[in-house]
N, C-alpha and C positions, 0 to 999 in steps of 0.2 A: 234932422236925424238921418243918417247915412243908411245907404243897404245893409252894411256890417251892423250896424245899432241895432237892427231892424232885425236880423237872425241870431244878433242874442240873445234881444228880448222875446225872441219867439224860441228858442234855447232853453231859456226861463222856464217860461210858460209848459215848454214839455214837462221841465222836473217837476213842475206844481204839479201837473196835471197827475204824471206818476204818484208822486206823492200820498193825493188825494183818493188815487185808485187802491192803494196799498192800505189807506184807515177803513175806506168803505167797503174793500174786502173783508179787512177784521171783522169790523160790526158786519156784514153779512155773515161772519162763520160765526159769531156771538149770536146772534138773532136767531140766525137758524138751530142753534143747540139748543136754547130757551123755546123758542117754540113748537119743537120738537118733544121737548121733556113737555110744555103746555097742554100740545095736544092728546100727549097719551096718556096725560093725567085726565084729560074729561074726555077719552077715546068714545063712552061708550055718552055721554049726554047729552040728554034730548031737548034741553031747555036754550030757548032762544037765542040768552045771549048767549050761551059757549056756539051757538052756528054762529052767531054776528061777529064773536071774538076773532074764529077762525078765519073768515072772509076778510078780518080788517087785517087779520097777518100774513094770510099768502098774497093781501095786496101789497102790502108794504115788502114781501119779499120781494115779490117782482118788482116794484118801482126801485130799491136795490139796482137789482140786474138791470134795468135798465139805464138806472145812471152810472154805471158800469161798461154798457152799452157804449153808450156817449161819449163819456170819455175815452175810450179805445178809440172811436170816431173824432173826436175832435183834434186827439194828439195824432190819428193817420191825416186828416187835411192841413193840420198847422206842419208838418215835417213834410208833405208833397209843397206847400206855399213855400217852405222855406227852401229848399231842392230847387224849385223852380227861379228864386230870386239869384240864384247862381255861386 
C-alpha cells in the first residue's frame, strides 16, 4: 500500500467519522427532547425509581457527548497523521 493509499483511506475514515458524528447528534437532540418531556412529567416524584431513571439518563447523555468528544478527537489526530504523511 503506497503513501497516497494510505491518505485515502485515512480520507475515508474522516467521512465515516463525520458521518457518524452527524446520526449521534440526532439521537442526542432525540434523547434529549424525550428526556426532557421524561423528567418534567415525574418533575416532582419522590419514588426511587424515577431518581434511578434520571441518573441512568443524564448518564447516557453524557456518555453521548462524550462519544462526540472522540470523535472530534480522533478525526483532529487522523487529519494531523495525514498532513504529516505529506
Amino acid at each position: 500500500m503506497s503513501v497516497d493509499d494510505v491518505k485515502v483511506r485515512i480520507g475515508q475514515a474522516i467521512e465515516a467519522a463525520a458521518e457518524a458524528k452527524k446520526l449521534i447528534e440526532q439521537l442526542h437532540t432525540v434523547a434529549a427532547e424525550a428526556g426532557d418531556l421524561a423528567l418534567r412529567t415525574v418533575h416532582d416524584s419522590k419514588q426511587d425509581c424515577v431518581k434511578e431513571g434520571r441518573e441512568h439518563f443524564m448518564a447516557a447523555i453524557k456518555e453521548v457527548e462524550l462519544t462526540i468528544r472522540w470523535i472530534d478527537n480522533c478525526v483532529e489526530h487522523a487529519q494531523a497523521y495525514r498532513k504529516a504523511l505529506g
